[in-house]
C-alpha positions in Angstrom: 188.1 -16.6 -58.3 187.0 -12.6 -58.8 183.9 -11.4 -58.5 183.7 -7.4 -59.8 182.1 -5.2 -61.6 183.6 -3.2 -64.0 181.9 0.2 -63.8 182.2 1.0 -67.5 179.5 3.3 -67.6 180.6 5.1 -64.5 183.9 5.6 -65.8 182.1 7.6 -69.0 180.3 9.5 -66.3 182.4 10.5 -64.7 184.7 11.5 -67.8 181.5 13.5 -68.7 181.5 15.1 -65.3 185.4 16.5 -65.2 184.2 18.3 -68.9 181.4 19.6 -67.5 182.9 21.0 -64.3 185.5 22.9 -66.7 182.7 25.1 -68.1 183.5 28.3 -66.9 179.9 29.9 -68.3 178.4 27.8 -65.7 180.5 28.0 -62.9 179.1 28.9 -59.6 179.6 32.2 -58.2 180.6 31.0 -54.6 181.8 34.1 -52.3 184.1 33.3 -49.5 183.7 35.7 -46.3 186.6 37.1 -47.1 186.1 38.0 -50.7 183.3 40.7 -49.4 185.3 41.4 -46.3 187.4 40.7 -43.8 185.4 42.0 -40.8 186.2 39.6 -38.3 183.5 37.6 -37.7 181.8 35.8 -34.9 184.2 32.9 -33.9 182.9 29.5 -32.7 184.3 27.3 -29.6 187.1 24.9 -31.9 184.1 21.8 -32.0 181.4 24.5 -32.1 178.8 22.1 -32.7 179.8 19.3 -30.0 177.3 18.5 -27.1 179.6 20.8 -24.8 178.9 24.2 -27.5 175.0 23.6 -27.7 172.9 25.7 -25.2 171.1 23.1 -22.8 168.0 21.7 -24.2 168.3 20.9 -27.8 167.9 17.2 -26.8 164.7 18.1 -26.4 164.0 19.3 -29.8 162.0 16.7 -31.7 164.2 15.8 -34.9 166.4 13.3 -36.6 169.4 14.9 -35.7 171.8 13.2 -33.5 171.7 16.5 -31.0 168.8 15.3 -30.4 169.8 12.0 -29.2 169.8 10.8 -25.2 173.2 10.5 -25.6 177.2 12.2 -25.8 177.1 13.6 -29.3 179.9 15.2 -31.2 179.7 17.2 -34.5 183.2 18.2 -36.4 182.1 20.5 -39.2 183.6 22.7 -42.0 185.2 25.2 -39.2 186.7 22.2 -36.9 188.6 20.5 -40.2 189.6 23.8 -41.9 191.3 24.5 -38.8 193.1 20.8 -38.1 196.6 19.4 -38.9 195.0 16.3 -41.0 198.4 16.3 -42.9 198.8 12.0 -43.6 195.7 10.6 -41.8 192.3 11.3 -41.7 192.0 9.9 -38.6 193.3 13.3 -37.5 189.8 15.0 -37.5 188.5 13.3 -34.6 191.6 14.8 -32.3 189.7 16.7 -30.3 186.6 14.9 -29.7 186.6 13.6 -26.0 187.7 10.2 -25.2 188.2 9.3 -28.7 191.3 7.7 -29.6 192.0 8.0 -33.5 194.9 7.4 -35.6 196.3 5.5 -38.8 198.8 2.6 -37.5 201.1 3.9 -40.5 201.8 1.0 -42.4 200.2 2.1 -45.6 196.7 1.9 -46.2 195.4 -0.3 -43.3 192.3 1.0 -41.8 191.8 3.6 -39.5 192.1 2.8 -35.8 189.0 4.7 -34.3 188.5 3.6 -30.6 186.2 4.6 -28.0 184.8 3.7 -24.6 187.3 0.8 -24.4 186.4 -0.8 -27.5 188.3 -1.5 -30.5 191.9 -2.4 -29.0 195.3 -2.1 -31.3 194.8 -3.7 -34.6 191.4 -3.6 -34.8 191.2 -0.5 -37.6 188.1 1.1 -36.3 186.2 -2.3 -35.7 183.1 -1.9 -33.2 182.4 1.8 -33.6 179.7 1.7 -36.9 180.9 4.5 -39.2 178.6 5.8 -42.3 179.4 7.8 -45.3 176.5 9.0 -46.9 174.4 6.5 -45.7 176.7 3.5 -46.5 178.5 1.5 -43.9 182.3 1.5 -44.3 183.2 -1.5 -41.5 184.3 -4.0 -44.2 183.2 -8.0 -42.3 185.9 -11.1 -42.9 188.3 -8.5 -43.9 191.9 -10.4 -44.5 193.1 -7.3 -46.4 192.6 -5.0 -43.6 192.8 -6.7 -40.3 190.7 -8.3 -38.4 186.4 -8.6 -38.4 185.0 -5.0 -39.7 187.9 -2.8 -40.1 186.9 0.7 -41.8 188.9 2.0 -44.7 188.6 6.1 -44.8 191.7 6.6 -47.1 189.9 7.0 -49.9 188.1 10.4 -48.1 189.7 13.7 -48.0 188.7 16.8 -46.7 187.7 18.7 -49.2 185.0 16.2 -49.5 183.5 16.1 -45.8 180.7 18.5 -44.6 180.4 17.2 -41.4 180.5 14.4 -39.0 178.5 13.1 -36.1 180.0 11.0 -33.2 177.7 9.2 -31.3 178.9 7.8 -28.2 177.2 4.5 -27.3 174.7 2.5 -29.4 171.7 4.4 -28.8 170.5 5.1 -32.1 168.4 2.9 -33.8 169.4 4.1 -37.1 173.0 2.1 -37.3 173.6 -1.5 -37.4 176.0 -3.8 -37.5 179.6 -2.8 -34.9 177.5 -0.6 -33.1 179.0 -1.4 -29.8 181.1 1.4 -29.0 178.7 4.1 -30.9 178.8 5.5 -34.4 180.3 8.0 -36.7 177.9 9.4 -39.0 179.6 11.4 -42.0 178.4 12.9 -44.6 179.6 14.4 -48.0 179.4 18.0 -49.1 176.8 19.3 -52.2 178.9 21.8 -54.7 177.3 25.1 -55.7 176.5 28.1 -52.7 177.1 24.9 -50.1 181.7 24.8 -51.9 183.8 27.1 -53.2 186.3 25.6 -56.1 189.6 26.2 -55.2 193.3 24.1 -56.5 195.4 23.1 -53.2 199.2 22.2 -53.1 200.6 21.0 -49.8 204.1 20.0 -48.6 205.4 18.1 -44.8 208.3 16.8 -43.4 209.5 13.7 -44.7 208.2 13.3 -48.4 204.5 14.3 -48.1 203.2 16.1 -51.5 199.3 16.7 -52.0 197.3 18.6 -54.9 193.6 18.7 -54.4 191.5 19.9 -57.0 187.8 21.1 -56.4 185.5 21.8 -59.2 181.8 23.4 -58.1 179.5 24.5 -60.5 175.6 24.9 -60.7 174.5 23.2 -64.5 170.5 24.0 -64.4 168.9 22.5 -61.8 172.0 20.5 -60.8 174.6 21.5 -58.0 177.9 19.5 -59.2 180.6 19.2 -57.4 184.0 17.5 -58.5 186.7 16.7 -56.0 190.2 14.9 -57.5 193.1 14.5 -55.0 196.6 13.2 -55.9 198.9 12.2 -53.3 203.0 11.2 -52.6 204.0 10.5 -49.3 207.6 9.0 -49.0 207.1 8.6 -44.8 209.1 9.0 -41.9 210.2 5.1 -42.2 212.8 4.4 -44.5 210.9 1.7 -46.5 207.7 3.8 -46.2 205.5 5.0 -49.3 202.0 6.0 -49.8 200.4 6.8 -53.1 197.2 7.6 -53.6 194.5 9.2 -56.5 191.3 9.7 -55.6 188.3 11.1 -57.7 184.9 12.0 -56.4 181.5 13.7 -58.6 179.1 14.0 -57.1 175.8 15.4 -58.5 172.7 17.3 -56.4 169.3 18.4 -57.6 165.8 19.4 -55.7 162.7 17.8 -57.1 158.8 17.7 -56.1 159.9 18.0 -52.0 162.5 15.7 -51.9 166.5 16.8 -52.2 168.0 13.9 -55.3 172.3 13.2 -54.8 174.3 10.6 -57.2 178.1 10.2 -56.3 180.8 8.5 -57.9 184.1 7.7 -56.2 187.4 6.3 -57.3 190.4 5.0 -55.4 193.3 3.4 -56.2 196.4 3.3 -53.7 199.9 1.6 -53.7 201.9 1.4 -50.9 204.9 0.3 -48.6 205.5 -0.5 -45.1 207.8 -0.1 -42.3 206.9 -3.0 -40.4 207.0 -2.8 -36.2 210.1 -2.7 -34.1 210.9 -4.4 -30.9 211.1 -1.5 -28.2 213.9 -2.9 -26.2 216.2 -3.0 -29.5 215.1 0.6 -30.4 216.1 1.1 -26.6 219.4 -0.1 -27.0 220.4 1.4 -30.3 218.6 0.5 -33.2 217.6 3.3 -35.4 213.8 4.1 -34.9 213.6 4.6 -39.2 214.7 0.7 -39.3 212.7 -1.6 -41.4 211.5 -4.8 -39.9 213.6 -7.4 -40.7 214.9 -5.4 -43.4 211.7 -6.5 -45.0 209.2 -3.7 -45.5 205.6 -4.8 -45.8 203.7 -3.8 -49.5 199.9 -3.6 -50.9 197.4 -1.7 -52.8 194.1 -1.0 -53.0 191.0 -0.4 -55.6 187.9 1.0 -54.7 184.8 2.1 -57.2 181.6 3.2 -55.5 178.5 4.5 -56.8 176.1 6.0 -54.1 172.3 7.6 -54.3 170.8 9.3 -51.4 167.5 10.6 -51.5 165.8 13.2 -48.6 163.1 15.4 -47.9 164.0 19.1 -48.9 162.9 20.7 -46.0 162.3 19.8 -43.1 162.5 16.1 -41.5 159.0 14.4 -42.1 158.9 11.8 -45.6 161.1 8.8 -47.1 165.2 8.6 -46.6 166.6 6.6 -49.0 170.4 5.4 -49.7 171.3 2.7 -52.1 174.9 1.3 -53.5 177.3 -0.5 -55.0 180.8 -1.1 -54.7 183.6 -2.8 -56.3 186.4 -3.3 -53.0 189.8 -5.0 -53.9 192.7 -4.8 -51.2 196.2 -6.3 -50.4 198.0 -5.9 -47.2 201.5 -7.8 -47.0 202.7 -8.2 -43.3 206.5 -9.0 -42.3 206.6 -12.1 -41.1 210.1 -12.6 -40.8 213.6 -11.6 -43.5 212.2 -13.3 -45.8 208.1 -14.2 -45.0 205.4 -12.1 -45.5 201.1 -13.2 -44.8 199.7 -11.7 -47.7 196.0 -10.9 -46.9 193.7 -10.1 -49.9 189.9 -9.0 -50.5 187.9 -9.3 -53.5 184.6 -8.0 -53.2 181.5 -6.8 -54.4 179.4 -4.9 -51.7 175.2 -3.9 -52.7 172.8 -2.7 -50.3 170.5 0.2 -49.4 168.4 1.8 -46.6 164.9 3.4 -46.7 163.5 4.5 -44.0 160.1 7.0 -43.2 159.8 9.7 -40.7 156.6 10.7 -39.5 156.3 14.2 -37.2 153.0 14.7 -35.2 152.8 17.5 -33.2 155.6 16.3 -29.9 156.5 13.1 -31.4 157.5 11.9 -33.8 158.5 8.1 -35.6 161.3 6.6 -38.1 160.5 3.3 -39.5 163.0 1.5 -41.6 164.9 -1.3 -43.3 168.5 -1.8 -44.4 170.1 -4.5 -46.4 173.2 -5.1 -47.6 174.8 -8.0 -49.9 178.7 -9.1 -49.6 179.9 -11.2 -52.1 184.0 -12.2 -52.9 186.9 -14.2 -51.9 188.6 -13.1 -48.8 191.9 -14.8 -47.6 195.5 -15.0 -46.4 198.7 -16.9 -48.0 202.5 -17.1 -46.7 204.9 -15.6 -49.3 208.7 -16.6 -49.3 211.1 -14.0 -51.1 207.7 -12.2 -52.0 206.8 -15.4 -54.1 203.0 -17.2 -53.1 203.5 -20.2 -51.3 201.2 -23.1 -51.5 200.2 -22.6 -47.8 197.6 -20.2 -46.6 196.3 -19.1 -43.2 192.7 -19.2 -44.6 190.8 -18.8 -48.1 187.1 -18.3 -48.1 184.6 -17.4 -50.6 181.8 -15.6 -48.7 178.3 -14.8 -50.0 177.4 -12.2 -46.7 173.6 -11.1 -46.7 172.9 -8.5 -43.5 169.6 -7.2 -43.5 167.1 -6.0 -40.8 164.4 -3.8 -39.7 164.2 -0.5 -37.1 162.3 2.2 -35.5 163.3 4.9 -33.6 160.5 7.3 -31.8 160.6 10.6 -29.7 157.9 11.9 -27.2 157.9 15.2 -25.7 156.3 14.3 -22.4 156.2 17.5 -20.5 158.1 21.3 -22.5 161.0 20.0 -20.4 161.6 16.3 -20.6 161.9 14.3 -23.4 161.5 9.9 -23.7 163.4 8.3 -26.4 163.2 4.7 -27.4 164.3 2.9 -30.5 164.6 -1.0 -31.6 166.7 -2.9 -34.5 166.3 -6.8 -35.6 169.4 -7.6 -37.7 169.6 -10.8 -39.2 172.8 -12.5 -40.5 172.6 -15.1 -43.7 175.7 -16.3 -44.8 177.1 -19.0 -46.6 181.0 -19.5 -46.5 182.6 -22.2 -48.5 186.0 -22.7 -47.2 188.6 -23.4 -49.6 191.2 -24.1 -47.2 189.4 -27.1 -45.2 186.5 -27.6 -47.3 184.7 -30.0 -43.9 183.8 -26.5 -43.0 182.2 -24.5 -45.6 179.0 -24.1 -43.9 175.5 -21.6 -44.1 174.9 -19.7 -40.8 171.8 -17.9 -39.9 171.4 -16.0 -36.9 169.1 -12.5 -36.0 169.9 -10.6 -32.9 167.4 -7.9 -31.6 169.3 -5.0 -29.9 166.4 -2.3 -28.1 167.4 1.3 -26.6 166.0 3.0 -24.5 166.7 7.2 -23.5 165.1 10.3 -21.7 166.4 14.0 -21.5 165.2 16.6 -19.1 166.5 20.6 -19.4 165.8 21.2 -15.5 166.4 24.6 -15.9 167.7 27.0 -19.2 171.2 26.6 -18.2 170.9 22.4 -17.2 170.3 19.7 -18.8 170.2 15.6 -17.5 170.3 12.9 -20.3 170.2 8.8 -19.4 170.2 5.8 -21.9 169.9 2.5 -22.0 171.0 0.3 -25.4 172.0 -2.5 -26.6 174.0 -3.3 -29.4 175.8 -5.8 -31.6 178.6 -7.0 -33.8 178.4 -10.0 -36.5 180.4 -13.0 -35.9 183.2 -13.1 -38.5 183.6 -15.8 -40.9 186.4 -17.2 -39.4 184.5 -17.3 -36.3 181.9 -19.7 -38.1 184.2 -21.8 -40.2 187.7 -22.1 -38.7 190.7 -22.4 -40.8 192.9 -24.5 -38.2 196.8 -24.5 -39.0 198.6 -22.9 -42.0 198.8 -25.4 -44.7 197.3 -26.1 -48.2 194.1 -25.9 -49.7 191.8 -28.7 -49.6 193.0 -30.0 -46.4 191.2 -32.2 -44.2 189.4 -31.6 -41.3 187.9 -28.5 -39.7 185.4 -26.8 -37.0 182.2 -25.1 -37.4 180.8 -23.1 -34.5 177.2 -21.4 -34.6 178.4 -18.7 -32.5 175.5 -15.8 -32.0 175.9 -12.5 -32.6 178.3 -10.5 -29.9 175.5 -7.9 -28.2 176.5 -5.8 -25.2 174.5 -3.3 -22.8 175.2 0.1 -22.3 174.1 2.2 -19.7 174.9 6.5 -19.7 174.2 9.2 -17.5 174.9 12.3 -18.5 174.8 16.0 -18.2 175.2 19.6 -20.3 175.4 23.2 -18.4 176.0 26.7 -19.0 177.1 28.0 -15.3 177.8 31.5 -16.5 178.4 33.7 -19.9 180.9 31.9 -22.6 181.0 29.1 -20.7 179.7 25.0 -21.6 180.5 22.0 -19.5 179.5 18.6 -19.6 180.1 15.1 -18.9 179.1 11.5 -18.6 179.8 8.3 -17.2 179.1 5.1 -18.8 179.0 1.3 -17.6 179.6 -1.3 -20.4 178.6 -5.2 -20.5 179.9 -7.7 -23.1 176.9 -9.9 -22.7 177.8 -12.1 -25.3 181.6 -11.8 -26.6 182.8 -14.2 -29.0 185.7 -16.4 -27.4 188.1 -18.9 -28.9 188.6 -22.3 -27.8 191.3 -25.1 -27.4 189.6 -27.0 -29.9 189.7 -24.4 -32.5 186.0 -23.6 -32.2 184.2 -20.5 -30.7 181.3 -19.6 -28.4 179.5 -16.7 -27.1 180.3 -15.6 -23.4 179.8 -12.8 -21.4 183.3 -12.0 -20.8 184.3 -8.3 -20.7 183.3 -5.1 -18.7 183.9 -1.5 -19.3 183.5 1.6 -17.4 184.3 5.1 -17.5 183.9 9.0 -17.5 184.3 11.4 -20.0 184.1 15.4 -19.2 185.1 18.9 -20.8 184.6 22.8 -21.1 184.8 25.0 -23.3 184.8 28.7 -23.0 184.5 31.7 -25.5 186.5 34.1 -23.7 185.7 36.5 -26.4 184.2 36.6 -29.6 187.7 35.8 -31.3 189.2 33.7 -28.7 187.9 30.5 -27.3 189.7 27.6 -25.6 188.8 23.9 -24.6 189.9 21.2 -22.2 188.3 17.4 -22.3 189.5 14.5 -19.9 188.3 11.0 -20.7 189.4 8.4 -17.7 188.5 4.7 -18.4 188.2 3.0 -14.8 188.1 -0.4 -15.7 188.4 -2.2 -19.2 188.7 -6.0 -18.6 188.2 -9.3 -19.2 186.0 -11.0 -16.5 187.1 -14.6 -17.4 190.6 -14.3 -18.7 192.1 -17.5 -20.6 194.3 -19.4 -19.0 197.8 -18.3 -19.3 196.4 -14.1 -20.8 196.4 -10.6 -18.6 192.6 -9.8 -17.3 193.1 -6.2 -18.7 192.5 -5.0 -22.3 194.8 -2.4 -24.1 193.3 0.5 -23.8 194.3 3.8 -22.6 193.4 4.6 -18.9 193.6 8.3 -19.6 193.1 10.7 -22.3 193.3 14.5 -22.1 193.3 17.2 -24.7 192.9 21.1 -24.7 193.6 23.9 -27.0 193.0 27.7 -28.0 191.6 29.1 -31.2 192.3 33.1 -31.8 191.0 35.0 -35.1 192.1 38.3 -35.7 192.4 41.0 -38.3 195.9 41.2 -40.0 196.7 43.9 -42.8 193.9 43.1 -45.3 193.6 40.0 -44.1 192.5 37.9 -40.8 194.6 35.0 -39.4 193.3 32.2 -37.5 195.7 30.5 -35.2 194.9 27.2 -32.7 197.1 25.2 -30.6 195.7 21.5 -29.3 197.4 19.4 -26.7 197.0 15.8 -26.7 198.0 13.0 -24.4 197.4 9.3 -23.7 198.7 7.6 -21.0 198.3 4.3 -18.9 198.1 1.8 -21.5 198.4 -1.8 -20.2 200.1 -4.4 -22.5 201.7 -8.1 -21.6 205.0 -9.6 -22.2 206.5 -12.8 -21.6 206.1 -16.9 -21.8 202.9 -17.1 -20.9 201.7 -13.6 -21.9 200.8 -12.6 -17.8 203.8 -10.1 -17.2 201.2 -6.7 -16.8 203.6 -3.2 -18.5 202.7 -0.1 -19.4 203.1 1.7 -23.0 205.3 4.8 -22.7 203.9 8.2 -22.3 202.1 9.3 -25.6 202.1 13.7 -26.1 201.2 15.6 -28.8 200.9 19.5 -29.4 199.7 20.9 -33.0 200.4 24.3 -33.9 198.5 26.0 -36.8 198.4 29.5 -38.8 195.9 30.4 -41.4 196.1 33.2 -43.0 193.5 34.5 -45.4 193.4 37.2 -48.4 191.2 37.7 -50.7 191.4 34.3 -52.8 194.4 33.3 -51.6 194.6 31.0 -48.2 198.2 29.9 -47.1 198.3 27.9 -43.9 201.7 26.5 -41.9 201.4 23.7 -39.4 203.7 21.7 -37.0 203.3 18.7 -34.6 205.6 17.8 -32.3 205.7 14.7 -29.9 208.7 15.3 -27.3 208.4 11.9 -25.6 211.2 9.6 -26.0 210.1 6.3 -27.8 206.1 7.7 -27.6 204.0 6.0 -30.5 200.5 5.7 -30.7 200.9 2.4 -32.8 202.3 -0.4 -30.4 201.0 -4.0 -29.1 202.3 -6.2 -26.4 204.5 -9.6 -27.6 205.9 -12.2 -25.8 208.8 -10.7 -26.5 207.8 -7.1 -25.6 206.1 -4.2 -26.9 206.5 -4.1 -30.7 206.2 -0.3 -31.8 205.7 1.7 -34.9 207.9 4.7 -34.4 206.3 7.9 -35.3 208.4 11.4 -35.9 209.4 13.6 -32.9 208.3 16.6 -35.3 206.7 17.1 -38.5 205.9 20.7 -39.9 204.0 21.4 -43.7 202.1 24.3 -45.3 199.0 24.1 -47.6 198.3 27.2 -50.2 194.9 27.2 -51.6 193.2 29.6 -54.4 189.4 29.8 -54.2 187.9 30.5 -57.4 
């Protein structure tokens, strides 16, 4: 069974769009800085926008922005990804955010693994951290395609397309729903016009990367448009590893009566192949690191049409938000089972929904009332394929019909000119109904809300200190298999099967927190954070599943940053999880979760005039370390991943039109890989390069 949507007149539009953005008579004259000149201009902190660059005291302000928030907030913006090796993963942008852990697991198009505050372990793909583009949540629920329960597919971004993004540690904001356990990632797309240059981008790495990006800005009337096509080739470090990917984004902008209008249209389509994992104590004893597994590399593709409206006030904060969408998702992921197996794990869906909400401003408070909903409807499933022919047995096969939808309000209050009470409040409710074609006793309808409060103050004690504490709860949807179990592998239309009315997984964070300037050029702060699963979703012997409270997480996360001059500025960030475990371990399973004890990253940025010209150089350091994992028959034998480094060296040089920028990454550690889980047999690793350099030249026009 399919259920899509063909997009025909999208398609035309978007034809329409690519002639449009040819017209040179109406193309926008966008000036880069240095087009007028190449005086060398202020430079910001690398993260310049990040909680740890702000001057104490913007949490008090009284806005929607997340800076505003009670709460560890991270922007990345234009400067922060102009000035990162992304090279083959997106992921890459979130490097030097404290105590976030982000990276592809490179094997094709998979889902990005974005972990934080011990959440979201290996093979996850960015599961409980909620991420938005645009106003549309990307965690993808029941995914078989992907892995796991809401796994977040960013492939299809690049960018050329991002203006920003927000990382909000812990669920305090009221604004984001479902996976908001670990916090959220708020990102949102650039306009075209004064707000992008156009420019045409070629780009070359190590091992068989080729890019062209192409980005088309021009203002038609009232209308900013802004056209981004990306083609790419990767052939991968692994020798049965291959990316390819097209991409096409228009989006279209416009101002009208007060309120700022945006349509965009995006198209996906990827093909790929995998490497597969290796067994560490065979790559120990010899076997090449490029190996395939089994000598049977993993495959898929995927297809992804979106169409998304957003609709704000033009200035200023106070009136109606509004997002609405719809989206045509179709993805296949084969994993190596064995020389000659693969499980084959498909989606087929169509995805509708839309949030409104109203944000009223009096005086020193001020109040967002809202509603979200959003519709799921298509097959998901996974089926055993021998000599990459389908077999007649599958792990599961559902057809889900997902309906999320809830309410929310978020409020600020100004008590004093110094401190600052926060509070906000969600009631999601879940209506599904799953008809399982694998053991059809268990198709079932399930109905469950969860109400998740939060609670926040901020107080600026004096100019140069500021004190921030939360308290929030938030929540993840059961999955479908989690409702209506598949039992064994075997046909469809078996007999038999378990249905388990399983709540909603909700845990409590509490944050305590702090940002200072002690002196000229200088920002520092930190916060520590205590994590209760109060309801995690466990499996049982019988193949059903319940809700216990079952896991506990706790940890610290600080940095500085200082502008040493107004060219030069270097950071440092250390994020130290102190425990991250599981308080009532199943019989025969290790208490602790796989997550990295340690995390610490630092680097330089230095601008700096060079002929007629100014060059931009940075240097990050990154490390991971202290990652517990189990081995053995039963799985209690407690290891620890190898050592992960990385260092990332960057030069951009700009003249006139005409940027050209050389990058290189190197990661010295022997047998270090960011992309490894614990087996009974031992660690199974995806080996990543020990180096990797590329350059990227880019006309602005």
């Amino acid at each position: 069974m399919r259920h899509s949507f063909a997009f025909h007149p999208a398609a035309r539009l978007s034809a329409i769009a690519f002639a449009i953005a040819l017209i040179p008579a109406v193309q926008a004259q966008t000036a880069r800085p240095s087009d007028v000149d190449v005086a060398l201009p202020a430079v910001d902190v690398v993260g310049s926008t990040g909680p740890a660059t702000r001057a104490p005291g913007e949490r008090a302000a009284i806005t929607l922005q997340p800076k505003a928030l009670p709460a560890s907030v991270q922007q990345i913006n234009q400067d922060d990804i102009a000035s990162t090796n992304v090279g083959r993963d997106i992921s890459n942008l979130f490097r030097r955010v404290p105590g976030v852990l982000a990276n592809n697991i490179d094997q094709g198009d998979t889902g990005n693994g974005f972990r934080m505050r011990g959440f979201a372990t290996q093979g996850t793909h960015g599961a409980d951290t909620a991420v938005y583009v645009d106003g549309v949540p990307q965690n993808i629920p029941s995914s078989q395609g992907g892995a796991g329960h809401g796994p977040v597919f960013l492939e299809w971004l690049n960018a050329e397309m991002i203006d920003h993004i927000d990382v909000i540690k812990g669920p305090i904001s009221a604004l984001y729903g479902d996976q908001n356990r670990a916090g959220a990632v708020d990102i949102r797309t650039r306009d075209g016009a004064s707000a992008t240059p156009s420019s045409i981008s070629v780009s070359a790495e190590r091992y068989g990367l080729r890019r062209t990006s192409l980005v088309l800005s021009n203002r038609i009337a009232d209308i900013d448009s802004l056209l981004v096509a990306d083609v790419y080739r990767n052939e991968g470090y692994r020798y049965a590893s291959r990316t390819d990917r097209d991409s096409f984004s228009w989006k279209l902008s416009t101002a009208h009566e007060g309120a700022r209008y945006s349509l965009r249209v995006t198209r996906y389509v990827s093909d790929f192949e995998a490497g597969g994992y290796l067994l560490l104590p065979q790559i120990e004893a010899g076997l090449d690191p490029r190996s395939t597994q089994a000598n049977n590399p993993g495959f898929g593709s995927a297809r992804r049409t979106s169409i998304v409206f957003n609709r704000a006030p033009a200035e200023g904060e106070a009136g109606w938000h509004a997002s609405g969408y719809a989206e045509s998702l179709a993805r296949t992921r084969a994993i190596t089972a064995n020389a000659t197996q693969h499980t084959v794990g498909v989606d087929d869906r169509d995805i509708f929904g839309a949030r409104v909400f109203h944000n009223t401003t009096l005086g020193k408070a001020a109040l967002a009332l809202g509603a979200e909903l959003r519709k799921d409807r298509g097959i998901a499933y996974r089926q055993m394929y021998v000599n990459r022919v389908p077999s007649t047995n599958f792990v599961n096969s559902q057809d889900l019909d997902l309906l999320t939808y809830g309410v929310f309000a978020q409020g600020q209050w100004k008590a004093t000119d110094s401190v600052k009470l926060s509070a906000g409040a969600r009631y999601d409710r879940f209506d599904y109904d799953i008809a399982n074609l694998k053991l059809p006793a268990a198709s079932t309808a399930y109905s469950k809300g969860v109400f998740t409060p939060k609670l926040g103050a901020s107080w600026t004690v004096i100019p140069q200190l500021e004190l921030f504490a939360n308290v929030a709860e938030g929540m993840r949807s059961p999955s479908a298999e989690q409702i209506s179990s598949s039992g064994a592998t075997g046909p469809l239309g078996a007999a038999g099967g378990v249905i388990s009315q399983v709540a909603p997984s909700k845990v409590r964070s509490y944050d305590l927190g702090f940002t200072a300037s002690p002196a000229s050029g200088w920002t520092v702060s930190g916060a520590g954070y205590y994590i209760l699963n109060s309801d995690e979703i466990v499996g049982q012997a019988d193949g059903s599943f319940k809700s216990v409270g079952d896991t506990t997480r706790k940890g610290v996360e600080l940095e500085a940053r200082w502008r040493a001059t107004p060219a030069t500025s270097v950071y440092a960030s250390l994020g130290r999880i102190l425990q991250a475990k599981v308080n009532n371990p199943a019989a025969n399973a290790g208490a602790k979760l796989s997550i990295p004890a340690t995390q610490f990253k630092a680097g330089a940025q230095h601008r700096m005039r060079l002929g007629s010209g100014q060059l931009t150089l940075n240097a990050d350091a990154y490390l991971i370390s202290d990652i517990p994992y189990y081995v053995g028959t039963p799985t209690t034998q407690e290891r620890t991943m190898p050592l992960y480094t990385r260092y990332d060296l960057r030069g951009t040089y700009d003249w006139g039109q005409t940027q050209l920028s050389v990058y290189a990454s190197f990661q010295p550690q022997r047998h270090g890989t960011e992309i490894a889980y614990g087996s009974a047999a031992g660690l199974m690793v995806s080996p990543v390069p020990r180096s990797t350099f590329g350059a990227t030249l880019r006309y602005f026009f």
